[in-house]
C-alpha positions in Angstrom: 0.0 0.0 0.0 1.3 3.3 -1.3 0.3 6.5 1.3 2.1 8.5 -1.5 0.9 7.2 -4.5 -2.3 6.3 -5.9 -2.1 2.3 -7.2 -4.8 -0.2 -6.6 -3.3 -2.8 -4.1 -2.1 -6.0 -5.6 -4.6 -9.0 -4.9 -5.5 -12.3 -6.6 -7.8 -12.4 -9.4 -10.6 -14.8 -8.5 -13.6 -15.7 -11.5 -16.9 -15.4 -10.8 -19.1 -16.5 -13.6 -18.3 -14.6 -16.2 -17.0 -11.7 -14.6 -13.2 -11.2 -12.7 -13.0 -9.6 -9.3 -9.5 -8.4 -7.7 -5.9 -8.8 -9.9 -6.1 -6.2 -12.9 -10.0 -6.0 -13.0 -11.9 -2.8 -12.7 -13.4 -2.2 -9.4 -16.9 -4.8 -9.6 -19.8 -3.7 -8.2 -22.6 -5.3 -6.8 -25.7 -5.0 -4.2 -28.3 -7.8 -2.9 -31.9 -8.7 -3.3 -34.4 -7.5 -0.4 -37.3 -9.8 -1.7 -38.3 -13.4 -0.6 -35.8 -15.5 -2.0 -39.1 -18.1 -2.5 -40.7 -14.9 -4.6 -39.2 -16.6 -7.6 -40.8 -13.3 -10.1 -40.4 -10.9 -8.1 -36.7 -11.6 -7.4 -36.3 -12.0 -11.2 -37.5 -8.3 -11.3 -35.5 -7.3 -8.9 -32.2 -8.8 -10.1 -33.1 -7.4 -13.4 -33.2 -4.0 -12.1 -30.0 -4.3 -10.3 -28.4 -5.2 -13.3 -30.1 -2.6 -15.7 -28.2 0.1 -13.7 -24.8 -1.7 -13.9 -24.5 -4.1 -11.2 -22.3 -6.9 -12.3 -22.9 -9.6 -9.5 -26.5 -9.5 -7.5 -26.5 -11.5 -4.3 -29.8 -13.5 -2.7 -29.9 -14.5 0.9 -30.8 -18.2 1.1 -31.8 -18.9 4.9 -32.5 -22.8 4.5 -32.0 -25.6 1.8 -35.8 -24.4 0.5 -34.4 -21.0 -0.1 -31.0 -22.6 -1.7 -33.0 -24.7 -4.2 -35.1 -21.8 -5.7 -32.2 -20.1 -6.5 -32.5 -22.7 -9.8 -35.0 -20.9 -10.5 -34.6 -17.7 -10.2 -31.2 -18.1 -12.0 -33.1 -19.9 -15.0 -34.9 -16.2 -15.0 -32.1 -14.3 -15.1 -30.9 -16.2 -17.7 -33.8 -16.9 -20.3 -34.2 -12.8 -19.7 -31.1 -12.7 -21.7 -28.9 -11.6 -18.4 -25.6 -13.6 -17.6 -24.7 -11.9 -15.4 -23.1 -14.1 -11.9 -25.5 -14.7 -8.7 -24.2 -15.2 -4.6 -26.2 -16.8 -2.4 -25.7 -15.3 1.3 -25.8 -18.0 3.9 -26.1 -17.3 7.1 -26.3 -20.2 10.2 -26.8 -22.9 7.4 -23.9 -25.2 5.9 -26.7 -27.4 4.3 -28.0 -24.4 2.8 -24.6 -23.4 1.2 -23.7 -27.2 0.2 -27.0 -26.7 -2.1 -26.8 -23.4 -3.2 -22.7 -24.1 -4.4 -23.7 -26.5 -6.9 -26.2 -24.0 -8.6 -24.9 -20.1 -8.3 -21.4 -18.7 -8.8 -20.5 -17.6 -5.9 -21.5 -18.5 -1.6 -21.1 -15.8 1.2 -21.0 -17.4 4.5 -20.2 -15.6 7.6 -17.5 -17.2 9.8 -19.2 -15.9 13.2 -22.6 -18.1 12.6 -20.8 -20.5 10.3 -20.2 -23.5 13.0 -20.5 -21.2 16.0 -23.7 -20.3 17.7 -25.6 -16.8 17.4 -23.8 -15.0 19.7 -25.5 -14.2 22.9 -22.5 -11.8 24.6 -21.1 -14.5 27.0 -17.6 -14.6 27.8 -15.9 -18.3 27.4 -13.0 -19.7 28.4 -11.2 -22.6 26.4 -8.1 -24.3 27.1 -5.5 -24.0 24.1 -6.7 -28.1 23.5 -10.8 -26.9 24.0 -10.1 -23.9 21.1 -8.3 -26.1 18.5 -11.2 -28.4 18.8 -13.7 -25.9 18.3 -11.0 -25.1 14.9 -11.3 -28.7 14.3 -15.7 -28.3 14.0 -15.1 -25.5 11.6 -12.9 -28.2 9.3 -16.0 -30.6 9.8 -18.1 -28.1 7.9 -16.3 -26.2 5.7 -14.0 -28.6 4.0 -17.0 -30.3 2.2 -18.4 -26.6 1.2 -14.9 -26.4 -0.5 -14.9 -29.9 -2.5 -18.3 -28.7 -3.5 -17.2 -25.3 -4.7 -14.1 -26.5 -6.3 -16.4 -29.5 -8.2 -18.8 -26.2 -9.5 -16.0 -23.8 -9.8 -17.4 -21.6 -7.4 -16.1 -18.7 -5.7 -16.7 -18.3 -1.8 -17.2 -15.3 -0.4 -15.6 -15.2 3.6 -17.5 -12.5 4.5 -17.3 -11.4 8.8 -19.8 -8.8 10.2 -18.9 -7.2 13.1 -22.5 -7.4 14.1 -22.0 -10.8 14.3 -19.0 -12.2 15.5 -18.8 -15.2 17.9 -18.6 -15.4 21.6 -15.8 -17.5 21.3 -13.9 -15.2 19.4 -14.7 -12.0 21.1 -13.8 -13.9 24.4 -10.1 -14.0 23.3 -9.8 -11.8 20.6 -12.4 -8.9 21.6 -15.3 -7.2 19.8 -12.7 -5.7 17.7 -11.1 -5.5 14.5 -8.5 -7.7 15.8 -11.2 -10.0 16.6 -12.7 -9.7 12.9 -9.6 -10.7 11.0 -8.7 -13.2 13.0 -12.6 -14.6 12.2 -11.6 -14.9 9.1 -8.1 -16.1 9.4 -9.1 -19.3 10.5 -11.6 -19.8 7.0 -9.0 -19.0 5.0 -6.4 -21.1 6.4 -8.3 -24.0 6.0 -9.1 -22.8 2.7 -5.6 -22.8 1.8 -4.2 -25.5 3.4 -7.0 -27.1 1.1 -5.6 -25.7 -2.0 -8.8 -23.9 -2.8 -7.8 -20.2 -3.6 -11.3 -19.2 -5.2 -12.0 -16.6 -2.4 -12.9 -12.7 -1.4 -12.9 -11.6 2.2 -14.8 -9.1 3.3 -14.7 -7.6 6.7 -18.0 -4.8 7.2 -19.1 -2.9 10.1 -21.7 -0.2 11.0 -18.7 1.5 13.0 -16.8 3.0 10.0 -13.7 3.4 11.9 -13.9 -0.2 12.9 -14.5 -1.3 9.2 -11.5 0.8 7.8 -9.4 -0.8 10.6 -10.5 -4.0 10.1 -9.6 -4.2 6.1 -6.1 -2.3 6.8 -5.4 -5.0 9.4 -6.4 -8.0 6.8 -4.5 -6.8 4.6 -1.3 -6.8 6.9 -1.9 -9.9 8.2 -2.6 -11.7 4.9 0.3 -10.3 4.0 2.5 -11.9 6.9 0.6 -15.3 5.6 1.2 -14.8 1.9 -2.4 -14.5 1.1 -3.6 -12.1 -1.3 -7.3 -12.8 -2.2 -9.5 -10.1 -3.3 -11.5 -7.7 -0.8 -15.2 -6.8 -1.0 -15.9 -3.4 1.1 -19.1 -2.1 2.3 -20.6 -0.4 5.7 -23.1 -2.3 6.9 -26.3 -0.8 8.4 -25.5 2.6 6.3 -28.7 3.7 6.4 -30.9 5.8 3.5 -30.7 9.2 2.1 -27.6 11.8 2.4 -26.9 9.7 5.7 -26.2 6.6 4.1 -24.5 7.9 1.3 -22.4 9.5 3.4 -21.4 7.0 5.6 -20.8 5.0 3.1 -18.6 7.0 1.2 -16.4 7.5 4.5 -15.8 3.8 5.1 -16.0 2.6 1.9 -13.9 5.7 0.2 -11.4 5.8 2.9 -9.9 2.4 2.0 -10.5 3.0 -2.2 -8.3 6.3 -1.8 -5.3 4.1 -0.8 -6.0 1.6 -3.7 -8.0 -1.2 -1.5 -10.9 -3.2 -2.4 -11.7 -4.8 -5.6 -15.8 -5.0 -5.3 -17.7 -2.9 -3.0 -21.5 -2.9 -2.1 -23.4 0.2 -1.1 -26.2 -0.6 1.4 -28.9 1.3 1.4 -32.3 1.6 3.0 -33.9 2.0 -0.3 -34.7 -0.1 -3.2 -31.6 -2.6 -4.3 -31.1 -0.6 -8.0 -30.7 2.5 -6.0 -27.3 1.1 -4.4 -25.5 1.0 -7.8 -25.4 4.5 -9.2 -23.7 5.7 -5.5 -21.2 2.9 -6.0 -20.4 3.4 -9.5 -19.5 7.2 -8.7 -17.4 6.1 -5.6 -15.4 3.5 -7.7 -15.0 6.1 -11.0 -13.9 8.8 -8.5 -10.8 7.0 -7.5 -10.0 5.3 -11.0 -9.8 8.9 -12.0 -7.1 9.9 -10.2 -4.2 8.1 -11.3 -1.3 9.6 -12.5 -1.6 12.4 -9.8 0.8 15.3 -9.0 3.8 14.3 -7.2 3.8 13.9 -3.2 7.0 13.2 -1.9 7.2 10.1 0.8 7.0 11.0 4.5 9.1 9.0 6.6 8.4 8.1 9.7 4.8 7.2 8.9 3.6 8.8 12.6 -0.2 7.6 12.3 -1.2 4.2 13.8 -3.3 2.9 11.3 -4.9 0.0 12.9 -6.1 1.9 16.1 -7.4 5.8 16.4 -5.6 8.0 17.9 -6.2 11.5 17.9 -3.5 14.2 16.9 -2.2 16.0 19.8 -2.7 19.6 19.4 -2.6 22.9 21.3 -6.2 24.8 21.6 -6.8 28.0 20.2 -10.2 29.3 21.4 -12.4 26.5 21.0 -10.5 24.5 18.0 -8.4 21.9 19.0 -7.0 20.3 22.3 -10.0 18.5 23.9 -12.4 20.7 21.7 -14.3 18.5 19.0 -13.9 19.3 15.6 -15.5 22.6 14.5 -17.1 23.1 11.4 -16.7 26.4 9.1 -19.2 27.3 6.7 -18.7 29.4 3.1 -21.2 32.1 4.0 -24.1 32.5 6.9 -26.6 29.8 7.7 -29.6 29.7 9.4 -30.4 26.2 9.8 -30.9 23.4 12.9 -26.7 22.8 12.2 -25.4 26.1 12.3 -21.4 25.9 12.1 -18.7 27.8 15.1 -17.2 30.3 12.4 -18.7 31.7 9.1 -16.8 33.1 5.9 -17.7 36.4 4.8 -16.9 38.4 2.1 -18.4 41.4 3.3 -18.7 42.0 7.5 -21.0 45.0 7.3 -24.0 43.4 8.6 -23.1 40.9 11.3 -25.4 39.1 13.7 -23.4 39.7 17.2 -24.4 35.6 17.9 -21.9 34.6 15.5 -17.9 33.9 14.9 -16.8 35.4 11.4 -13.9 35.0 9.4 -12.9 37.6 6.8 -10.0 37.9 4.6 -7.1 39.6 6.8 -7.2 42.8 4.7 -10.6 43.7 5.7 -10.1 42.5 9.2 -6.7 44.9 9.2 -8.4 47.6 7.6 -11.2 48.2 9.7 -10.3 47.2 13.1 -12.3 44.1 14.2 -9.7 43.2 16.7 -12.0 42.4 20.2 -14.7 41.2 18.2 -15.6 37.8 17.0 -14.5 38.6 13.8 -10.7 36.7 12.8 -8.4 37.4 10.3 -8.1 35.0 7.2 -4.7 35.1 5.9 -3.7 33.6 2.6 -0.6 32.0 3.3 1.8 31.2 6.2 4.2 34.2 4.7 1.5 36.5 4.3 0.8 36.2 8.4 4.3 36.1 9.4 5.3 39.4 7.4 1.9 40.8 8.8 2.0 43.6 11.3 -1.3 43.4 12.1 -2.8 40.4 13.6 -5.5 38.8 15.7 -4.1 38.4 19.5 -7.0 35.9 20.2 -7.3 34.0 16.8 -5.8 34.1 13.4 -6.5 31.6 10.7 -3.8 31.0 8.1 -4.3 29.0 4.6 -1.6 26.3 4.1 -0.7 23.4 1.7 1.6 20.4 1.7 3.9 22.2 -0.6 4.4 25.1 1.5 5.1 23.3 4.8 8.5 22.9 4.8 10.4 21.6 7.6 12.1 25.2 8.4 8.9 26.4 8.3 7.3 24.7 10.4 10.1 25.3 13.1 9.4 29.2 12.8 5.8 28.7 13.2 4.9 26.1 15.8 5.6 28.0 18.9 2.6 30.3 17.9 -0.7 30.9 20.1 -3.2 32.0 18.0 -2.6 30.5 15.1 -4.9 28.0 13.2 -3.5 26.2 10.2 -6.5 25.9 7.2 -5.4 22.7 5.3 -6.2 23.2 1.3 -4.9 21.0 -1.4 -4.8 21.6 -5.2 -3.3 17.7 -5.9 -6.0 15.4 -7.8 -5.0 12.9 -4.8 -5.7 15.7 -2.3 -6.8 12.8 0.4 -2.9 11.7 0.4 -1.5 15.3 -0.1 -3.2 16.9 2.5 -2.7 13.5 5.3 1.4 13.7 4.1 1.4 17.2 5.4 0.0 16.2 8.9 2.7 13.9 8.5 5.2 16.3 8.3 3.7 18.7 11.3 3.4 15.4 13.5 7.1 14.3 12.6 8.3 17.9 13.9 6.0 18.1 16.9 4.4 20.6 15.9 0.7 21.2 17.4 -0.9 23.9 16.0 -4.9 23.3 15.1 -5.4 22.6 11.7 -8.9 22.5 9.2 -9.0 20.5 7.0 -10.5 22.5 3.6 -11.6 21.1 0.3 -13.0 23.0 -2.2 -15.2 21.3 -4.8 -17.2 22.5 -8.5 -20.2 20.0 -8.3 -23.3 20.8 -9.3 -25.9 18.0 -8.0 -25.4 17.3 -4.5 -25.3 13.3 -4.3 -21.9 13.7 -6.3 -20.6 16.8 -3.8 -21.5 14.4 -0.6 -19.6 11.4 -1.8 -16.7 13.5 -3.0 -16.3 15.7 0.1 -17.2 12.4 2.5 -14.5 10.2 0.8 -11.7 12.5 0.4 -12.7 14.0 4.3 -13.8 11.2 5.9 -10.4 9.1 6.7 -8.6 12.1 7.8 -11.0 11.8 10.8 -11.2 8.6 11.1 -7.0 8.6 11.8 -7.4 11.2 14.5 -6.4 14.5 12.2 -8.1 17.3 11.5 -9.7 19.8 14.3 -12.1 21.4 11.8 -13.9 20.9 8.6 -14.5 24.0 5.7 -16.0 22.5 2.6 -17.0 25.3 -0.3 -18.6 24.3 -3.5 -17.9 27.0 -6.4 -18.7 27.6 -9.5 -17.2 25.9 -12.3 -14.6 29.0 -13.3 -14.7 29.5 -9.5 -15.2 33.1 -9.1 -19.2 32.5 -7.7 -21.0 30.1 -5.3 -21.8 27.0 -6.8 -25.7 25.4 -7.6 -24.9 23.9 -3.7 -27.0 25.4 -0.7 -25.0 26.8 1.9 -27.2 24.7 4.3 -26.4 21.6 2.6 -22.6 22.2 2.1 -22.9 22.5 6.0 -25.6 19.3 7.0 -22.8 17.7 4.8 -19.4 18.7 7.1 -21.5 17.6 10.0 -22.4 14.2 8.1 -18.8 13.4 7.7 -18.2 14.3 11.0 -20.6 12.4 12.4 -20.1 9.0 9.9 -15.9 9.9 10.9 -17.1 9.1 14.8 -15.3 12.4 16.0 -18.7 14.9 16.4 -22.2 13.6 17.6 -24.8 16.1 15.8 -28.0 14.4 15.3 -29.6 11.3 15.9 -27.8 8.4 14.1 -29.8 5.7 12.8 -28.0 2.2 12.4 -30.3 0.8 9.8 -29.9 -2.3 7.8 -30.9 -2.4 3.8 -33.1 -5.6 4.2 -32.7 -9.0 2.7 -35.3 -12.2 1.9 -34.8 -12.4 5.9 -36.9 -9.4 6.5 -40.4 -9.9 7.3 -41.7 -6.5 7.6 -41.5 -3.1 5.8 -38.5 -2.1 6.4 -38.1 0.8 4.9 -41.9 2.3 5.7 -40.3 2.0 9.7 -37.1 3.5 8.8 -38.7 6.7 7.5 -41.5 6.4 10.0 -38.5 6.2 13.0 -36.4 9.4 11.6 -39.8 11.4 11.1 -40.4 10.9 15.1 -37.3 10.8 16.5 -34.6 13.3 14.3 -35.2 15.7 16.8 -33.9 13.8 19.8 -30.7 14.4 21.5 -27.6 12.4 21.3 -29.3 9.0 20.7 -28.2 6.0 18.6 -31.4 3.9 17.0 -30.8 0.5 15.5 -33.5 -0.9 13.0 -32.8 -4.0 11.5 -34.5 -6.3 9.0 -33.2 -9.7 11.1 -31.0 -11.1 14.0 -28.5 -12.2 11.9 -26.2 -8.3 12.6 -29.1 -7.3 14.8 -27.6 -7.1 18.3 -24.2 -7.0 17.3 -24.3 -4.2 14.3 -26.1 -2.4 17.3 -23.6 -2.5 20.2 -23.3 1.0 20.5 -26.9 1.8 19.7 -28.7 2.9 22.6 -32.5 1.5 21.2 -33.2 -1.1 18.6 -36.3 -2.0 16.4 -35.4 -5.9 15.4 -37.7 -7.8 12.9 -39.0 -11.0 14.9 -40.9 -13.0 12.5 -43.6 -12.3 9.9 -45.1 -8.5 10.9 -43.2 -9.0 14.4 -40.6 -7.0 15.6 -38.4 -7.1 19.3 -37.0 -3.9 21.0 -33.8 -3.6 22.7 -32.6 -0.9 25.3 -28.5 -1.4 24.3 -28.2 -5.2 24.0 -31.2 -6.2 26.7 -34.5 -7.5 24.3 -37.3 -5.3 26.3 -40.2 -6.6 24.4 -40.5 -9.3 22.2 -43.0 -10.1 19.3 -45.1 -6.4 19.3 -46.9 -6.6 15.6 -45.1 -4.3 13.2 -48.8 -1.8 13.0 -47.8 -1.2 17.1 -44.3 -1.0 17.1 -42.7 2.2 16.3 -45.0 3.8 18.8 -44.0 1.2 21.2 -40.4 2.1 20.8 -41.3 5.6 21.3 -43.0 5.0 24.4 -39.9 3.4 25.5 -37.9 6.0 24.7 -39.9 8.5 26.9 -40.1 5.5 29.8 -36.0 5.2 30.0 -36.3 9.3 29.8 -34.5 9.8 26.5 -37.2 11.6 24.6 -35.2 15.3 24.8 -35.5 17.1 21.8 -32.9 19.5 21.5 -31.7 22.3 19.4 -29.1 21.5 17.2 -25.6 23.0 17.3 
């Protein structure tokens, strides 16, 4: 993996059908089926749709051997529709299940936490080095003939691990942790290879996007130690639906693609299947696109732990940096429920005496804003230093990678009221602007520094996966005290067709999706499979219509049990399908009430809400 150079990571090219995933293929993207798998038409139609947008593999869960058989059918379908295009079947508890569907479909997920092992129920176990081995030795029992299978179809298997749904006898010695994920699927794939079958992708997906990006890094290290290279599928489980989920999946899911990894990804989303491929296509094409970047020369020592977050030490300056969460810094005044700490103005005639501005130094010098909330923008680190006239509460100075030398950032780091603003002109601006908090980490240096892109987009799906992929992983890896997106116009002279209000809901999005700034009410909320047995996405939008408002709080609302629990560790309420129109509701991981019908439940789970004393509306920052 190159920090310093755009170049898709090297991996194993594995057939799928007719398609390649991983080696010198094109990124392959895919999503998954939320009908019953026994809906034989209306799975057809489905799949059909998938593919009519681009998706090049369409995966179907198959929950028992009933499930697994249709899949005949549905594949005959596909293919007397004229469509060839591969099918997985997502197996989950089932090793029956898989053995059937292997012999009819191209490729098999299974998940290595419900594989062999129990559902999880959170109990801590203790095994003797023997006891472990032989619970190694039941995994061999089931898998080996999934792999004769498979190697007799020339069939690819998926090793995919959820977080959501690791096993209690691997987060009892290795942790609920990314740790614990690879090692979950360590043990697959080295029976897989000491079996010579080498038809594999991994996949390692999370709700938690910092535990997802951890997670793939850390396969990808520890494969390498092993000599594996198979191919890796990314995704964010549980993104959600709207500018949420596209968001959040752009963070996780970009983050690894802007340092070359992952060779198929999946974009979940609480909305219809088709909807998933567009976002993903514009997430892969975004990266392809930026090979044969300007130069950025290496960094060395590398000072970020990449496998475990850490946040940058730095010095605070008013209320950026030090303990202070990130800030975010808007292109103009906003109005709105998210209103950001500091505003850029062109023009500080009319001020509203609530609010921090920022204005170019000139104006601030010129007409004496010092003791006000109104700072001093200057444009470069020379332009303050030769200044005579600065801010002695808060200055904020533009920067770039190519100005930060070593000798300048000696003369400036002893400075008090000095924030750094972060910009980048380098197609690869993700690794140009991270190599320059490389250089002010290597120095000790701890000023404050904002992180500031500047985009020319005109619809706002594209502008939200751009700004959240390129943004995203500098928070997730502990740098950046701030966030100042503007969109312009294409010659960039004007404001761009973006709403000031929706350049801002966007830096708090990334944020929030980056785990560094709590905003708004985060919804954990699954895209649905054949498993679900209620309308998944009529709750979702029901849920966020009720509760947006409420302060601080994490909802879970999952289709099944298979992530359910898991997926929702950190959720403080969860809305679990049951059975047909049934759904359970948690408080953390506790079930509260089981089997309410689906026409009662979201009022239920308010109700609870207000019981536990949680329903506190709140006025957003």
């Amino acid at each position: 993996m190159n920090l310093f150079k755009y170049t898709r990571l090297k991996t194993r090219s594995v057939k799928v059908g007719n398609i390649e995933i991983g080696g010198e293929s094109t990124i392959c993207i895919q999503s998954m089926t939320n009908t019953n798998t026994m809906n034989t038409p209306g799975t057809i139609l489905q799949s059909l749709r998938i593919i009519g947008q681009g998706g090049e593999l369409v995966r179907i869960t198959a929950q028992g051997i009933r499930e697994a058989e249709n899949l005949e059918n549905i594949k005959k379908g596909i293919r007397d529709a004229g469509f060839f295009t591969p099918l997985a079947a997502d197996i989950h508890f089932n090793p029956k299940a898989a053995f059937t569907a292997a012999a009819i479909v191209e490729k098999v997920r299974i998940n290595p936490g419900n594989f062999v092992d129990k559902r999880a129920d959170f109990t801590r176990l203790e095994f003797t080095e023997e006891e472990y081995q032989a619970e190694i030795k039941k995994i061999e029992v089931q898998l080996i003939p999934l792999l004769t299978i498979c190697k007799e179809n020339k069939t690819t298997l998926r090793i995919g691990v959820n977080h959501g749904s690791l096993s209690d006898r691997i987060m009892s010695r290795y942790g609920d942790t990314p740790g614990g994920m690879v090692e979950s699927a360590m043990e697959f794939l080295r029976i897989s290879v000491r079996e010579k079958f080498m038809n594999i992708v991994v996949s390692l997906k999370s709700s938690n996007t910092r535990v997802m990006v951890q997670a793939n890094r850390l396969m990808i290290a520890r494969m390498h130690d092993e000599g594996m290279y198979f191919p890796l599928h990314l995704g964010v489980t549980e993104a959600g639906e709207g500018e949420d989920g596209r968001i959040k999946s752009a963070v996780g899911i970009g983050t690894l693609l802007a340092d070359g990894i992952g060779d198929t990804i999946r974009v979940s989303l609480t909305e219809p299947p088709e909807n998933e491929i567009p976002v993903a296509k514009k997430l892969a094409s975004y990266f392809t696109e930026r090979m044969n970047h300007g130069l950025i020369n290496e960094i060395k020592p590398v000072p970020v732990q990449f496998f475990e977050y850490k946040k940058r030490n730095t010095n605070a300056v008013s209320n950026i940096g030090g303990s202070n969460f990130p800030i975010v810094i808007s292109g103009g005044t906003v109005h709105g429920e998210l209103v950001p700490e500091y505003s850029f103005i062109a023009d500080a005639q009319n001020v509203d005496e609530g609010i921090n501005y920022i204005v170019e130094a000139k104006e601030w010098q010129n007409k004496g804003f010092e003791n006000t909330k109104i700072f001093p923008l200057f444009h470069s680190v020379a332009d303050f230093r030769s200044s005579t006239k600065k801010s002695t509460a808060l200055n904020f100075v533009l920067t770039s990678n190519s100005e930060l030398t070593e000798k300048l950032i000696r003369d400036i780091q002893s400075e008090k009221n000095l924030v750094l603003v972060l910009e980048t002109h380098n197609k690869n601006g993700f690794a140009d602007q991270r190599a320059a908090f490389f250089k002010l980490m290597n120095a000790d240096c701890y000023l404050p520094v904002i992180i500031k892109r500047n985009y020319t987009e005109n619809n706002i799906e594209d502008f939200q996966l751009k700004a959240a992929s390129d943004m995203g992983g500098l928070f997730i890896d502990g740098l950046g005290d701030g966030i100042w997106i503007e969109n312009l116009s294409a010659d960039r002279q004007d404001k761009g067709a973006i709403k000031n209000q929706d350049i801002v809901n966007t830096s708090f999005g990334i944020l929030q999706a980056s785990r560094v700034r709590m905003s708004k009410t985060e919804y954990i909320s699954c895209p649905g499979c054949g498993r679900t047995l209620f309308d998944l996405q009529k709750a979702t939008a029901e849920i966020r219509e009720r509760t947006s408002r409420l302060k601080n709080l994490k909802i879970g609302i999952m289709g099944c049990i298979v992530n359910g629990p898991g997926e929702m560790a950190d959720a403080d309420y969860g809305y679990v399908g049951a059975g047909p129109g049934k759904i359970t509701l948690y408080k953390n991981r506790e079930v509260i009430k089981k089997n309410i019908p689906e026409e009662n439940a979201v009022e239920e789970l308010i109700q609870l809400i207000k019981d536990c004393g949680d329903w506190k509306y709140q006025k957003r920052e």
